[in-house]
N, C-alpha and C positions, 0 to 999 in steps of 0.2 A: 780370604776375600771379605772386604765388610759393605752389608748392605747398606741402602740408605736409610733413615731412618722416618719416622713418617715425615709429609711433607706440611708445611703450617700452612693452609691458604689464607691471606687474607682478602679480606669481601674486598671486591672493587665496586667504585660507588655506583649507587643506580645512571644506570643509562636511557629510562624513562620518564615521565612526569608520575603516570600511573605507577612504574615501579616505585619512586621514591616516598610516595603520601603513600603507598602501603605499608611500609617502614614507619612514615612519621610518630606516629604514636606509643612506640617504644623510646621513642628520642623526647619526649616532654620531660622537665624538669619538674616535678610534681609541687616540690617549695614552692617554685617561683611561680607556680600557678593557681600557688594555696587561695582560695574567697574567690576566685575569677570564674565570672558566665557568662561568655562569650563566645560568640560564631566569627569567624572566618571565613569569608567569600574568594575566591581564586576563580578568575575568568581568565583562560588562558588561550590563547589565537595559535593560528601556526600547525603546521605539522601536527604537532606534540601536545596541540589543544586540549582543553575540554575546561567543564565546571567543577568545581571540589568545595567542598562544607569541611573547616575544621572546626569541630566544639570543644572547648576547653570547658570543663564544670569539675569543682570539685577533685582539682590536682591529675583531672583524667583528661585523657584526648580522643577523638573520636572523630576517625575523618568516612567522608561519604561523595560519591558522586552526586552531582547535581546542583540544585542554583537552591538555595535557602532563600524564604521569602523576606524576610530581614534579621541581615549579618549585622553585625556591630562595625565590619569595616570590608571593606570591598578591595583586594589588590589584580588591575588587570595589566598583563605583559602578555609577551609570547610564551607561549611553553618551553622554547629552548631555550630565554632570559633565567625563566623563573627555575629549570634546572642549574644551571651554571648557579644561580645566586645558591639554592639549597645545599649545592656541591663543596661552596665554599669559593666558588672558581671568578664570579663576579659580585662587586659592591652593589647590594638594593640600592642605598642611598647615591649611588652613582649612576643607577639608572633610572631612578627618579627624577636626579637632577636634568636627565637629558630627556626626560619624557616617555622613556620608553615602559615605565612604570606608572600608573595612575592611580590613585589612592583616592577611596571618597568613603566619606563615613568617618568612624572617630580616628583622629590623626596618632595619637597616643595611644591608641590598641596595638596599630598599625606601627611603630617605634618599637613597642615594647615584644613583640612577634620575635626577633630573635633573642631575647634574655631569654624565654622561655624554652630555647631549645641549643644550651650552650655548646653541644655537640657537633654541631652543625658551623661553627665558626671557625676559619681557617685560623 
């Protein structure tokens, strides 16, 4: 009789907003974020709301709850937008186009957000 042999889990992706930015910081591209000092604001509504600080310095990431007093760039949606987008499952620039994403602060921080984390791209 032959047993099985171990079984391989693969991670399924976060099902959270909070699960996922506790993740994020293993997923930075540390090149691509070589010279860069920048804050990241996420205002997220909904359900699955809340506020999150990412600081990129120094090819490091560092995420935190809460509202930073000045971010370099501001992205607000709903929490369940802003999952699907991190998941791979919806276009940012698709729901920006519709409004469902709002962006204030520098426009090109805000573009450059997913080169820095190429993992994350479907």
């Amino acid at each position: 009789m032959l047993l099985p042999g171990p079984q391989i889990m693969t991670p399924s992706p976060p099902t959270t907003v909070r699960e996922f930015f506790s993740t994020l910081a293993d997923k930075l591209d540390p090149e691509a974020a070589e010279g860069l000092d920048v804050v990241y604001q996420f205002d997220l509504s909904g359900v699955d709301g809340g506020q999150y600080q990412l600081q990129i310095r120094d090819g490091a990431c560092q995420v935190t709850d809460g509202v930073h007093p000045d971010p370099h760039v501001t992205l607000a949606m709903s929490g369940e937008d802003c999952l699907r987008v991190l998941n791979g499952q919806l276009s940012g620039t698709m729901i920006a186009m519709t409004g469902r994403l709002r962006i204030s602060g520098d426009m090109g921080l805000a573009m450059q957000l997913a080169s820095l984390f190429p993992s994350l791209r479907p």
